[in-house]
C-alpha positions in Angstrom: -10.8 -56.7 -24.8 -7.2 -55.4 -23.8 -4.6 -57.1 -25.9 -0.9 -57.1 -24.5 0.7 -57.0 -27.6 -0.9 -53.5 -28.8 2.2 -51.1 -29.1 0.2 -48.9 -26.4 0.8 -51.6 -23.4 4.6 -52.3 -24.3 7.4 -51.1 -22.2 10.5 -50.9 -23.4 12.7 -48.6 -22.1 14.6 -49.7 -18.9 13.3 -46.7 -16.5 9.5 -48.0 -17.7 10.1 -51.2 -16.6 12.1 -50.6 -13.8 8.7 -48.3 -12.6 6.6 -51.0 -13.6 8.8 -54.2 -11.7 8.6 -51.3 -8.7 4.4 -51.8 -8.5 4.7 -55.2 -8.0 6.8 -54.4 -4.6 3.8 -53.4 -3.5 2.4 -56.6 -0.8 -1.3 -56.4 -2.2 0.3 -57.3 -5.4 -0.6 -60.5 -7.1 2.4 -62.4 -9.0 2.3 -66.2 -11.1 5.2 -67.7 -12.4 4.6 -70.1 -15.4 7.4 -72.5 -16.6 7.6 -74.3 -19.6 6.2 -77.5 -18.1 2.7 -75.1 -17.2 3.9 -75.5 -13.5 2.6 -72.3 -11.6 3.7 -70.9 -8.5 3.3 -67.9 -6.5 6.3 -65.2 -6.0 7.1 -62.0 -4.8 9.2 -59.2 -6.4 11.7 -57.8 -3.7 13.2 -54.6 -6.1 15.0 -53.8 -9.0 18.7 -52.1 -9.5 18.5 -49.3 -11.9 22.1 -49.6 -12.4 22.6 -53.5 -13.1 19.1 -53.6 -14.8 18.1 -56.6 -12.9 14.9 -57.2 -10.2 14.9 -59.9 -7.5 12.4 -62.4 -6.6 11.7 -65.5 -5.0 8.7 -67.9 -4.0 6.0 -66.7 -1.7 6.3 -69.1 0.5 9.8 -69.2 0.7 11.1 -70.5 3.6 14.9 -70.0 4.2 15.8 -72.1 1.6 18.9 -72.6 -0.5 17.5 -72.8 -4.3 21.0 -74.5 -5.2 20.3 -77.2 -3.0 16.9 -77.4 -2.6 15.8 -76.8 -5.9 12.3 -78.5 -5.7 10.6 -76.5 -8.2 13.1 -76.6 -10.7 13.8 -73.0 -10.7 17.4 -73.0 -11.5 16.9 -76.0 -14.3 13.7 -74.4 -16.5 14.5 -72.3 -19.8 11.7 -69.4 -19.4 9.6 -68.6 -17.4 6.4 -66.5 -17.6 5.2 -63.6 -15.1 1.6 -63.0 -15.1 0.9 -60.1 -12.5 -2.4 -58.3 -11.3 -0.4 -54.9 -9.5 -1.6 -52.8 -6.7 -4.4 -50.8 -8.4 -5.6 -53.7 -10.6 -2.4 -53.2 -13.7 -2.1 -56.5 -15.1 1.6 -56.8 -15.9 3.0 -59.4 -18.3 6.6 -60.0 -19.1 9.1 -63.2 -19.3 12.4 -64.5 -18.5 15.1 -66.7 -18.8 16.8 -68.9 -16.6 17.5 -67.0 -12.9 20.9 -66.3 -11.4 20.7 -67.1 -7.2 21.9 -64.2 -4.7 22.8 -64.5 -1.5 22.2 -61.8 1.3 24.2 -60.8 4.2 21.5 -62.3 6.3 21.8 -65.5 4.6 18.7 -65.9 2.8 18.7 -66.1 -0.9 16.7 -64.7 -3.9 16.4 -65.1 -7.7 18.1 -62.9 -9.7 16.7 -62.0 -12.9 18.0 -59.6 -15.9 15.0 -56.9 -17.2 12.9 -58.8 -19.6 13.5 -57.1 -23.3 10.1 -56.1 -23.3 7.1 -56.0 -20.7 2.9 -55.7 -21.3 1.4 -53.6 -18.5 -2.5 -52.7 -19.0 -3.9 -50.2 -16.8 -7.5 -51.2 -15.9 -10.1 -48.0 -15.2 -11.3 -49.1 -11.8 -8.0 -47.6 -10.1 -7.4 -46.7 -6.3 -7.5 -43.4 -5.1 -5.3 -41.9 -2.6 -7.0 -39.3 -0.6 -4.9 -36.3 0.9 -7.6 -34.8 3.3 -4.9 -34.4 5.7 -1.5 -33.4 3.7 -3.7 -31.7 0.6 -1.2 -28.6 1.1 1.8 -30.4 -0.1 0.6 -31.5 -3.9 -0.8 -28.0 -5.9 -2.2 -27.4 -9.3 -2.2 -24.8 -11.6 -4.4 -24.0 -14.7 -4.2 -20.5 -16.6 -7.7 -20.3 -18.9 -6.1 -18.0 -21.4 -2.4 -16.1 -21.3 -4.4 -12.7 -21.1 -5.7 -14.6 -17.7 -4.0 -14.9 -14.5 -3.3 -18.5 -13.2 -6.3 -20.4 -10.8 -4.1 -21.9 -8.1 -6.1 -25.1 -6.3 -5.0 -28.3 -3.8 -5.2 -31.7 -4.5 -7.6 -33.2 -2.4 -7.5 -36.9 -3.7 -6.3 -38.2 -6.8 -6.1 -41.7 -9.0 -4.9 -42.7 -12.6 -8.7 -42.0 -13.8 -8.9 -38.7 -11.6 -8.8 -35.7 -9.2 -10.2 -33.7 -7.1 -9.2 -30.1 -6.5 -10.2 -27.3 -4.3 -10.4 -23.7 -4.8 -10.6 -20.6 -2.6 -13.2 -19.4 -5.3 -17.0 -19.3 -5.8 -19.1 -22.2 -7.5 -19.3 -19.6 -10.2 -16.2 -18.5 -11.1 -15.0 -22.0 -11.8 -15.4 -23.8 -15.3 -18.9 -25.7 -15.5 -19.3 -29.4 -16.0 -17.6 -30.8 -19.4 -15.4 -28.1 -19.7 -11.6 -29.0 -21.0 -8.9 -27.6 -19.0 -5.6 -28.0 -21.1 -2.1 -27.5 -20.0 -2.5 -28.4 -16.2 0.4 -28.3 -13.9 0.2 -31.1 -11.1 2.8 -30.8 -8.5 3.6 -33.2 -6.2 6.7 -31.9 -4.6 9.2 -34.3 -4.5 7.8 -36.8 -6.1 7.8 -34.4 -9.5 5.3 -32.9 -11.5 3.0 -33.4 -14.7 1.2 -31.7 -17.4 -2.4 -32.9 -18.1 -5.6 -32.4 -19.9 -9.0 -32.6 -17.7 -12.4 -32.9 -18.4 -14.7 -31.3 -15.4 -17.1 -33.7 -13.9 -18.6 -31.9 -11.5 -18.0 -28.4 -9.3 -20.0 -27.7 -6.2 -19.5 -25.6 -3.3 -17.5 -26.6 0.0 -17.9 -23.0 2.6 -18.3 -19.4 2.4 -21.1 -19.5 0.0 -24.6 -20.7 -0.5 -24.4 -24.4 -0.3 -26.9 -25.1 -3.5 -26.8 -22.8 -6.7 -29.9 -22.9 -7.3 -32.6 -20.4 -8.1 -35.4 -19.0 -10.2 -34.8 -19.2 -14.1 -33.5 -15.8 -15.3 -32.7 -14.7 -11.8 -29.1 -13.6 -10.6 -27.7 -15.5 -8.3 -27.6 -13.7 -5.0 -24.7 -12.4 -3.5 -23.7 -14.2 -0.7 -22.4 -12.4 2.6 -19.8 -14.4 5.1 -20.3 -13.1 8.6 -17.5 -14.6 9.5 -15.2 -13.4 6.7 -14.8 -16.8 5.4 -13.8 -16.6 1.7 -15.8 -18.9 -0.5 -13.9 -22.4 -1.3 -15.1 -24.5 -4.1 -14.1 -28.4 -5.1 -14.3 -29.4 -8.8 -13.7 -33.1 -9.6 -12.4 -33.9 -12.8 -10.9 -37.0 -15.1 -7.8 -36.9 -17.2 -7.7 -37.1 -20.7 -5.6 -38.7 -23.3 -2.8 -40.2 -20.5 -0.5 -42.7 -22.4 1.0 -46.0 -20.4 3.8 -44.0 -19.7 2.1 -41.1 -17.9 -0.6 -43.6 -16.2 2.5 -45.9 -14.9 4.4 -42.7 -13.6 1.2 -41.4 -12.0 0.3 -44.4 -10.8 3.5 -45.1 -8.8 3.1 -41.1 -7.3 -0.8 -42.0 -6.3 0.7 -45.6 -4.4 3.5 -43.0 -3.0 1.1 -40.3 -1.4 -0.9 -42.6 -0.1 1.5 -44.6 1.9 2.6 -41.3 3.4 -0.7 -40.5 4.1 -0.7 -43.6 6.0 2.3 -42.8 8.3 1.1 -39.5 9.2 
C-alpha cells in the first residue's frame, strides 16, 4: 500500500508542484474537493502562475456564476478544503487549501483562486500511458556509450511511458545488449522539451529489417551472416524499463510523455 505521507511522495519545492497542479490540466483528469463539513464536489484545475505561486480552479459544472453572489456551496465561507485527484496517467495527487480568493476574467466568468498548498502527495501508479512516436520518432534521440574506450550507440525513441521505452537501432539483434542487461548513464533527449539521464534494464531486443527475422539456430552454430539485397542496413528495437526514477524524475517525465503525445495528436 502507497502511503502519502512517505518523504518519497511529498513535493515541496514550488516548480514540483507547479508541474504536478499542471497534470491535473489535463481534461481526463479526475479532481474532488472535500470541505470541512465532508461535502464533495467535482472541480477542474484551469493553470498555475509560476510567478504569483497560485493555480485557478472552479466547479465542474460551473455555469457562469458569480461565487460572491451565488455562493451555494459555500466555497468562499469554508476554512480548508481537501483535493483528492486521480491525474492523467493514473497519479493520485493529494494536497489542501485554505479559504479561496475569487478572479474575475476579461470574459466575465470567474474562478477560484488559490495560493500553492505548503506541501503536496503525488503517487505515481505503474500502470502508466504510453505515448507512441511512430510518426515523429526522429525528433526525441538517445544515447548510451557501454564503456569510455567505446564509441556511443545512437537510437530513436519509438514510444515511451514513466515505466518505459522503446528504442530503435540501425544495428543487428546481435550487437545490441541481451535481455537483463543494465545500461547506466543514458541520455534521453527530447528536444525542447529537455533531456534526462537514466538507468535501463533491457527487457527484450528483437529484430525490425535488414536481417533474419528470428535468431534462432542450431546449439553451437554461428549465426549466419545475413545478406540485404536491397542494401538495407539491419535495424534492431530493444525495449527497456527505467530504474531507480525518484517522484521528481517520474513527475518531469511524466509531463514530457503527456507533451509528445499531444503533439503526436496534432500531426
Amino acid at each position: 500500500m502507497l502511503d502519502a505521507s512517505d518523504p518519497e511522495f511529498l513535493l515541496t519545492r514550488p516548480e514540483d508542484m507547479r508541474a504536478a497542479l499542471f497534470e491535473l490540466t489535463h481534461p481526463d483528469s479526475h479532481i474532488l474537493v472535500r470541505d470541512a463539513a465532508d461535502r464533495e464536489m467535482a472541480v477542474l484545475i484551469l493553470g498555475a502562475d509560476k510567478q504569483t505561486r497560485q493555480f485557478f480552479w472552479r466547479p465542474r459544472d460551473y455555469a457562469g456564476a458569480d461565487f460572491e453572489q451565488s455562493d451555494t456551496m459555500g466555497l468562499l465561507s469554508g476554512t480548508t478544503f481537501y483535493f483528492n485527484a486521480t491525474a492523467y496517467g493514473g497519479v493520485q495527487i493529494r494536497f489542501r487549501v485554505q479559504r479561496p480568493e475569487v478572479i474575475h476574467f476579461d470574459d466575465g466568468s470567474a474562478a477560484l483562486m488559490s495560493p500553492f498548498p505548503e506541501r503536496l502527495a503525488r503517487i505515481q501508479r505503474r500502470k502508466m500511458f504510453r505515448a507512441s512516436l511512430i510518426g515523429s520518432a526522429g525528433q526525441c534521440q538517445a544515447t548510451w556509450q557501454p564503456s569510455p574506450k567505446e564509441k556511443p550507440h545512437s537510437f530513436t525513441v519509438r514510444d515511451i511511458s514513466v515505466d518505459g521505452v522503446g528504442l530503435r537501432a540501425v544495428m543487428a539483434v546481435g550487437a545490441l545488449p541481451e535481455r537483463g542487461a543494465i545500461l547506466e548513464n543514458v541520455q534521453l533527449d527530447f528536444g525542447e522539451l529537455g533531456r534526462i539521464t537514466a538507468n535501463l534494464e533491457v527487457r527484450n531486443v528483437y529484430p525490425v529489417s535488414g536481417q533474419p527475422m528470428t535468431q534462432a539456430g542450431v546449439a553451437g552454430e554461428e549465426a549466419p551472416r545475413h545478406v540485404s539485397l536491397t542494401g538495407e542496413p539491419p535495424v534492431s528495437h530493444l525495449g527497456a524499463i527505467f530504474l531507480n526514477l525518484d517522484a521528481r524524475q517520474e513527475n518531469w517525465l511524466q509531463q514530457v510523455v503527456w507533451r509528445l503525445e499531444r503533439g503526436a495528436q496534432r500531426n
